[in-house]
MIMIDREN-88180 format. One line per 4 residues: number of its first residue (from 1); their letters; for each residue y, x, z of C-alpha. Coordinates in Angstrom, 3 decimals. Layout:
% residues N
NUM) A) Y X Z; ...
***
This chain:
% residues 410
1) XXXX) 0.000 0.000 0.000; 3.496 0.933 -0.513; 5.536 2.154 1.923; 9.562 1.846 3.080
5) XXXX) 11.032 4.056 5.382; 14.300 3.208 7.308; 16.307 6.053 8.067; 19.888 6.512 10.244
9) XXXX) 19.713 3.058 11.659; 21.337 1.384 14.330; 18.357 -1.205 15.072; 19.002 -4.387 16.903
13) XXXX) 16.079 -6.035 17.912; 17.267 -9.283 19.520; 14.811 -8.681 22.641; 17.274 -5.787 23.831
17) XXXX) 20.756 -6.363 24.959; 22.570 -3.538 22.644; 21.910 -2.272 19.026; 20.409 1.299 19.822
21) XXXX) 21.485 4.161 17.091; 19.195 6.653 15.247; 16.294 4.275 14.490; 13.698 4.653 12.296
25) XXXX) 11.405 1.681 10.465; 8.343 2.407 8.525; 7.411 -0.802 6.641; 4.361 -0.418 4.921
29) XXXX) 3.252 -3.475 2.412; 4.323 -6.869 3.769; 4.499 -5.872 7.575; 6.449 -3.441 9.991
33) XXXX) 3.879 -0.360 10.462; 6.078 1.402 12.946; 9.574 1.693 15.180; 11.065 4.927 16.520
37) XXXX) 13.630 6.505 17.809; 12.280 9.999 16.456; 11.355 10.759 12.903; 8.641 8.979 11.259
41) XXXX) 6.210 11.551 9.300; 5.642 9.048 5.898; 5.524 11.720 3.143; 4.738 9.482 0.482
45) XXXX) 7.796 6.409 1.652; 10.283 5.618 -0.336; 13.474 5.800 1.949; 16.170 3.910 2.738
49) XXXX) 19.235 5.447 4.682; 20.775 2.752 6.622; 24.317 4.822 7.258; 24.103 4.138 11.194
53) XXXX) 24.468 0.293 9.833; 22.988 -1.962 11.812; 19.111 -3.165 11.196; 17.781 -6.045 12.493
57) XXXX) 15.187 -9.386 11.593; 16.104 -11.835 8.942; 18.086 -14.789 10.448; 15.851 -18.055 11.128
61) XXXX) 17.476 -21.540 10.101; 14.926 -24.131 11.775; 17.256 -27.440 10.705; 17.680 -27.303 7.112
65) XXXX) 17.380 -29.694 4.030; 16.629 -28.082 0.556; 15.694 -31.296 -1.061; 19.030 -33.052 -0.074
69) XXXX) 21.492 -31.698 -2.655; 23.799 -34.460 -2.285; 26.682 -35.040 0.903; 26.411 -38.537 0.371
73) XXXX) 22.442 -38.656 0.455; 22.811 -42.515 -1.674; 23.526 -40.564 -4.913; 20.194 -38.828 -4.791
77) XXXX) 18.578 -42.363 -6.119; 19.979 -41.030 -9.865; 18.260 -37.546 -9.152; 15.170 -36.859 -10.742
81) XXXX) 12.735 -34.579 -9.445; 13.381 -32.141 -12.132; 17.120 -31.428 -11.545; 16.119 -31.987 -7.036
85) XXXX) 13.689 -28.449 -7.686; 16.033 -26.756 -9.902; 18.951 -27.652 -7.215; 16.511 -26.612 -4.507
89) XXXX) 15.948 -23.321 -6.265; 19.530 -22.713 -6.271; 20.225 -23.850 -2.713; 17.366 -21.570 -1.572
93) XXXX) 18.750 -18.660 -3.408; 22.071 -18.999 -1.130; 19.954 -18.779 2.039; 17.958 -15.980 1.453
97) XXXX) 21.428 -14.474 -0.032; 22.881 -14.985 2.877; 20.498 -13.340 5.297; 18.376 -16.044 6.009
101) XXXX) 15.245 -15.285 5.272; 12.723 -17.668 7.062; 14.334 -21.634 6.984; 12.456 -25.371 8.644
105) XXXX) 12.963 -27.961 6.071; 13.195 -31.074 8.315; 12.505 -33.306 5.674; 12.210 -33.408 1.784
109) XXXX) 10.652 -29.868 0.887; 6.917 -30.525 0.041; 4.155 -27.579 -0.718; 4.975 -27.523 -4.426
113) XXXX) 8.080 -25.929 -3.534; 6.894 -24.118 -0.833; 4.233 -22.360 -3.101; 6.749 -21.693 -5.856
117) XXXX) 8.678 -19.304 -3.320; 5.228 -17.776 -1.814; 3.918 -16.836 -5.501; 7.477 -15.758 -6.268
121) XXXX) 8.679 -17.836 -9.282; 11.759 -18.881 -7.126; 13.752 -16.813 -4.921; 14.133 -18.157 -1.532
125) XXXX) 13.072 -17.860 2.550; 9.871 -18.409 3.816; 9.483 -22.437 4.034; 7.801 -24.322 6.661
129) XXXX) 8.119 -27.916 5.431; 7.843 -30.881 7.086; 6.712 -33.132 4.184; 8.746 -36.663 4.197
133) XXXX) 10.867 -37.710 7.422; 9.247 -40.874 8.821; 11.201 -43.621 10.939; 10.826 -46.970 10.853
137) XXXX) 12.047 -50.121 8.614; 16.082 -49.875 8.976; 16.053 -46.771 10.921; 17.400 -43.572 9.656
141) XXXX) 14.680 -42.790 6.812; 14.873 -46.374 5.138; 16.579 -45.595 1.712; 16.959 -48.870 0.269
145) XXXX) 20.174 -50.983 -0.043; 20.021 -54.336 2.009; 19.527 -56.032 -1.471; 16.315 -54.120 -1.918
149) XXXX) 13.540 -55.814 -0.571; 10.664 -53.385 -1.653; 10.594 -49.460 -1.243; 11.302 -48.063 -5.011
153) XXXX) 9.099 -45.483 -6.739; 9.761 -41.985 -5.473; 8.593 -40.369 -8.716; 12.351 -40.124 -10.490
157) XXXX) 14.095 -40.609 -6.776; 14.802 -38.202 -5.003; 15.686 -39.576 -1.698; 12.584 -41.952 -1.391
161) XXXX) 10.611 -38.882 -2.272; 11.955 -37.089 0.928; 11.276 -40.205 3.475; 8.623 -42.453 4.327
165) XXXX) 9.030 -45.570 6.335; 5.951 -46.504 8.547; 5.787 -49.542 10.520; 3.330 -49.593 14.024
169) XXXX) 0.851 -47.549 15.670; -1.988 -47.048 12.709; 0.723 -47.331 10.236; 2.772 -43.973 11.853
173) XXXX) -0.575 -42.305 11.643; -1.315 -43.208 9.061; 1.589 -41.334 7.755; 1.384 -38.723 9.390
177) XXXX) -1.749 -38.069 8.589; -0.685 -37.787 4.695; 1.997 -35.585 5.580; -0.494 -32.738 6.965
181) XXXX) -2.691 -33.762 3.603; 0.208 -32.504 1.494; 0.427 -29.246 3.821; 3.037 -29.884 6.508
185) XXXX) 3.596 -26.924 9.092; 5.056 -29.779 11.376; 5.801 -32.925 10.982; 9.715 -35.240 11.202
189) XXXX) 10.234 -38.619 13.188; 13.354 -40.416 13.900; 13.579 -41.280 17.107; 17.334 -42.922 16.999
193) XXXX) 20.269 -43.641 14.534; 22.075 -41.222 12.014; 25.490 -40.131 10.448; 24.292 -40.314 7.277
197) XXXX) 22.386 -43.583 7.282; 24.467 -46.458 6.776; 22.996 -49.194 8.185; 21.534 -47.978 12.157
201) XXXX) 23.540 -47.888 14.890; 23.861 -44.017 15.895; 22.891 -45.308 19.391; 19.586 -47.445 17.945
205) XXXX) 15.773 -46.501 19.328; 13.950 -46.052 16.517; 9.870 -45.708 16.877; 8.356 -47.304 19.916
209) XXXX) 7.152 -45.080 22.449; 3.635 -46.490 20.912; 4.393 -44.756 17.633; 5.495 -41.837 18.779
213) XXXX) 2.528 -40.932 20.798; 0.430 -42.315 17.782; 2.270 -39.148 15.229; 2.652 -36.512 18.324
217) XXXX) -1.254 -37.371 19.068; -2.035 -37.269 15.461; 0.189 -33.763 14.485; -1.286 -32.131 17.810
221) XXXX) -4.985 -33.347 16.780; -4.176 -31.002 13.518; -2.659 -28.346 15.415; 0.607 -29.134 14.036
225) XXXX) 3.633 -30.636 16.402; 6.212 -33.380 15.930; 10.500 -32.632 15.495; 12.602 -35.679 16.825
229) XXXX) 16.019 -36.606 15.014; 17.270 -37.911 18.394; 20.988 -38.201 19.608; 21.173 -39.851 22.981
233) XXXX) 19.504 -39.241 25.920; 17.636 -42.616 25.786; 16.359 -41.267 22.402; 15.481 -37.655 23.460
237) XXXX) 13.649 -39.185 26.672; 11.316 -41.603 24.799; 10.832 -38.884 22.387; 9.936 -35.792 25.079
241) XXXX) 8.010 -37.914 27.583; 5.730 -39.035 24.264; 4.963 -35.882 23.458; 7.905 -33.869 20.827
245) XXXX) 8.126 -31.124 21.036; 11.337 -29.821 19.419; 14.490 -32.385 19.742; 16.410 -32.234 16.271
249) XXXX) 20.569 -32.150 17.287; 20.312 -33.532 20.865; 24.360 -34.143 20.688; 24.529 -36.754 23.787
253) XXXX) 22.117 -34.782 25.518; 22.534 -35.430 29.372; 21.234 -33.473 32.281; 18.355 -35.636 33.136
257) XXXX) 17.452 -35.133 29.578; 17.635 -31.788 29.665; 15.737 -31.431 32.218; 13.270 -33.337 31.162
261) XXXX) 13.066 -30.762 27.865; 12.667 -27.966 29.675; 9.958 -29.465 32.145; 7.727 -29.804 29.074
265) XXXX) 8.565 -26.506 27.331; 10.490 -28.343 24.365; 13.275 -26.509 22.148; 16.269 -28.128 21.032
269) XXXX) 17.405 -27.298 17.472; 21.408 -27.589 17.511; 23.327 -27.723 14.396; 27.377 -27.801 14.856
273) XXXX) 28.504 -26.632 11.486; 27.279 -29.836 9.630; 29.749 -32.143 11.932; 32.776 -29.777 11.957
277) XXXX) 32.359 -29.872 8.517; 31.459 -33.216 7.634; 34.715 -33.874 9.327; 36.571 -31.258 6.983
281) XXXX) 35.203 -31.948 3.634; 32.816 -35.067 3.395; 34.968 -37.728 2.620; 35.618 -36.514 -0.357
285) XXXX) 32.417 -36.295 -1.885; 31.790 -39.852 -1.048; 30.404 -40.310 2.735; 31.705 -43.301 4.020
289) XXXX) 34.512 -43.857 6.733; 31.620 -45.940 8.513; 29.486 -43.081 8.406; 32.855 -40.322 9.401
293) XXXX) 33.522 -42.551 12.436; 29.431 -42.095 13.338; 29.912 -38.556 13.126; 33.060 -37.913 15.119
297) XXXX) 31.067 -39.361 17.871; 28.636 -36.775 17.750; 31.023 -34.190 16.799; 32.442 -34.692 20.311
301) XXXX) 29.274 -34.171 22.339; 28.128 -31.122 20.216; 29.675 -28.361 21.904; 29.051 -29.720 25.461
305) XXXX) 25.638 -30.217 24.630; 24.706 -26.670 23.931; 26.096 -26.201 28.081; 24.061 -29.210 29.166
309) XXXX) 20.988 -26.826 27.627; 22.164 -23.776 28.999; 22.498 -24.905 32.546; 19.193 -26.499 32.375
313) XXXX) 17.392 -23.112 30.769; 16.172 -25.156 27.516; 15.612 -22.921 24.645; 17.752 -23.555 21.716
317) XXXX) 17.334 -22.701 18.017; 19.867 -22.184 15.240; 20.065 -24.987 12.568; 22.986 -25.768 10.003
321) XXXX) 21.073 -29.354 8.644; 23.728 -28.870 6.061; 23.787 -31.594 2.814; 24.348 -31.121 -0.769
325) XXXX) 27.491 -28.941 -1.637; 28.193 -28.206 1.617; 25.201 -26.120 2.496; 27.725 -23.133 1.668
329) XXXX) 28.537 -23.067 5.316; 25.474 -22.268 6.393; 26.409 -19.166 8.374; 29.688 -20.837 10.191
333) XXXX) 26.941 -21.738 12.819; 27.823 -18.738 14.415; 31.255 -19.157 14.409; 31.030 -22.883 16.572
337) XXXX) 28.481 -21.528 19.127; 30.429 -18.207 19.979; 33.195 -21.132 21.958; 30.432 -21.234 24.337
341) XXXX) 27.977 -18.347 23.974; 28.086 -14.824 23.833; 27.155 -13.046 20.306; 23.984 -11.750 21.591
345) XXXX) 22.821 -15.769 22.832; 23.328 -17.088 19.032; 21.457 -14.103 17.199; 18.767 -14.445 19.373
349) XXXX) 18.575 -18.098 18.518; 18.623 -17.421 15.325; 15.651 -15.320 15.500; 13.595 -14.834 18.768
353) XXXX) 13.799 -18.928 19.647; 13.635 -19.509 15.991; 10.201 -17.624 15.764; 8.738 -19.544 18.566
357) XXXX) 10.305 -22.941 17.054; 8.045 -21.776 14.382; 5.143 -20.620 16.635; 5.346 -17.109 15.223
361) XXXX) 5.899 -14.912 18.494; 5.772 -11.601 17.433; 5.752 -12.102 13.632; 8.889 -13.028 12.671
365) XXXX) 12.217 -12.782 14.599; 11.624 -8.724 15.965; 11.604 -5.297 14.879; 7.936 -4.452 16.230
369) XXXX) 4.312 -2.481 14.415; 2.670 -5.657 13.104; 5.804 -8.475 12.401; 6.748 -9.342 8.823
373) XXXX) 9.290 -7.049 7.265; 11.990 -9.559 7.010; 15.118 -7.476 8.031; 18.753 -7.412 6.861
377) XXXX) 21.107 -4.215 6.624; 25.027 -5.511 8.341; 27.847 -3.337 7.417; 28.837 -3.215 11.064
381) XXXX) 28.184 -4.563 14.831; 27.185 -8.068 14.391; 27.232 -8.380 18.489; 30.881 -7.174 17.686
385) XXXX) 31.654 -9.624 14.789; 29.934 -12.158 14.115; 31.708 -12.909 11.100; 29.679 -9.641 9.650
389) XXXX) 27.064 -13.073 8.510; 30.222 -15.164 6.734; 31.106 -14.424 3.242; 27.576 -15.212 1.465
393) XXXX) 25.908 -12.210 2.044; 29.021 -9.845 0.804; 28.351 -7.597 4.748; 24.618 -7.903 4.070
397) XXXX) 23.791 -4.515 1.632; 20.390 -4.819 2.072; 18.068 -7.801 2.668; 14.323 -7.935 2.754
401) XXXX) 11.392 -10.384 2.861; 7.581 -9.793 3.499; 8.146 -6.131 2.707; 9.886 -6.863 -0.301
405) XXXX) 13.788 -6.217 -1.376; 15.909 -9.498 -2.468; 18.834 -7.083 -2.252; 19.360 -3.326 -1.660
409) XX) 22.846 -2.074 -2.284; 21.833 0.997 -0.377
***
């Protein structure tokens, strides 16, 4: 196997509270073969002089849609599953361009996609999909107009392709079941209304605490797990005590809630950046003011709520759950948790917790012998700047996935 040797790096593994200077990495096919702070002996590497820049994992985004290329999710009825994958492919590109190489798709991305980025015809992060999001009738996954009175065909639609409605007990199983069929790493539930949903009140219960046991017991019987879109604590509650594991944006998250999360050894997957700028620039590709007002509610709660989880010790991972054009923003994440964490908090959300979101401890996330060489090259301190991870990639010189370069500079 090939190798890669590191050189003159100032390697920030997340586990460690400092970047530490003179680093070397020896990567040898698609995995991390060694770490030291003396010189590697690797005759026959190719190597890579890092410039005392600073080396670290690949950012993780565990909240992110790759199907949904539209801000106002109604105008994906006219999209085609043609133009959704070549959209996807693009949308992917920008991730991986921007550092992150490993991303969740809560919804949408199925294993046809998934397999065109493993085999390498498209360029993007590692995918773990979650198949179609499943709610119930009128909750937050129910596509159709009020003045459709059956589900449409999801071959030449791309939002019914990306969400299944399931009705009781055998019926959520049912779907769930179909979801892990098509190759789901996990599997999506709504658990309580949405901005971008126009009919569900954002404070709605949606699943009974019936259904939701039937898809947690289901996904666990599988050895998969369930994510919760859940807002309120109400929603988060009935979704934790019936088995979720991860609560999806958790806004209104209270400290009984919270609590409650870290009792059973849930994560929370925040994502500020889609509110702030949902708020900003939404409007104006066509989300409603019904659907603004919805979101300045949340948009209120999300900073607090990232405080609530802190002072109750739940873990939380990094996710943008960006739509359409505005998935640009990806990395202003960072920018909106810094007003209440330090620098070295966020990056290891965005890859330590992100790895075990994933439940791949030790594989993805670090700079250890045996871990996927997914690493990124920053011109510069990120724990100094985070703004080193704005700009689409332009402070990232070098970026690599499973041992491979996307982009070396160097």
């Amino acid at each position: 196997m090939s190798q890669i040797l590191f050189r003159n790096a100032s390697l920030l593994d997340p586990r460690w509270d400092e970047a530490r200077g003179g680093y070397e990495v020896l990567v040898e096919g698609e995995r991390i073969k060694e770490v030291s702070a003396k010189p590697i002996k690797a005759a026959n590497a190719r190597t890579v002089d890092c410039g005392k820049r600073t080396l670290m994992p690949g950012l993780i985004d565990c909240h992110v849609h790759v199907f949904l290329s539209e801000v106002n999710i109604r105008n994906l009825e006219n999209i085609p599953l043609t133009l959704m994958t070549a959209r996807a492919a693009d949308l992917m590109k920008g991730m991986i361009d921007r550092g992150f190489t490993t991303v969740r798709d809560t919804g949408g991305a199925d294993w046809g996609i998934k397999t065109a980025v493993e085999t390498g015809l498209i360029a993007g992060p590692r995918l773990f999909i979650s198949g179609r999001a499943i709610g119930p009738t009128g909750g937050h996954s129910d596509s159709r107009r009020r003045t459709d009175q059956g589900a449409p065909c999801g071959c030449c639609n791309a939002m019914v392709y990306s969400m299944a409605v399931a009705d009781g007990p055998d019926d959520v199983r049912k779907t769930v079941r179909e979801q892990m069929r098509q190759g789901a790493d996990q599997v999506k539930i709504m658990c309580s209304g949405g901005v971008a949903s126009p009919y569900d009140p954002l404070d709605s219960l949606q699943f009974s605490e019936a259904e939701i046991a039937a898809a947690t017991d289901e996904a666990r019987n599988f050895g998969r797990y369930v994510l919760a879109h859940a807002y309120t604590p109400e929603a988060i509650t009935r979704a934790v005590s019936n088995g979720v594991r991860t609560i999806e944006h958790g806004n209104l998250i209270d400290d009984k809630a919270a609590k409650l999360l870290k009792s059973k050894g849930g994560y929370m997957v925040a994502n500020l950046v889609t509110y702030f700028v949902m708020k900003e620039r939404a409007a104006q590709f066509g989300m409603t003011a019904d659907m603004l007002a919805k979101n300045d509610i949340v948009l209120d709660g999300a900073l607090r709520s990232l405080e609530t989880c802190k002072k109750a010790g739940v873990k939380v991972g990094y996710g943008s759950d960006l739509l359409g054009q505005l998935q640009v923003e990806q990395s202003r994440e960072f920018l909106f948790r810094a007003e209440v964490l330090k620098p070295l908090e966020i990056i290891r959300q965005a890859t330590v917790v992100g790895a075990e979101v994933l439940r791949q401890e030790g594989k993805l996330g670090v700079v250890e012998p045996g871990a996927f060489a997914d690493l990124i090259v920053v011109d510069g301190d990120p724990l100094k700047n985070l703004k080193l991870f704005l700009d689409q990639g332009k402070h990232l010189p070098l970026i690599m996935k499973a041992g491979r370069f996307h982009k070396n500079a160097l």
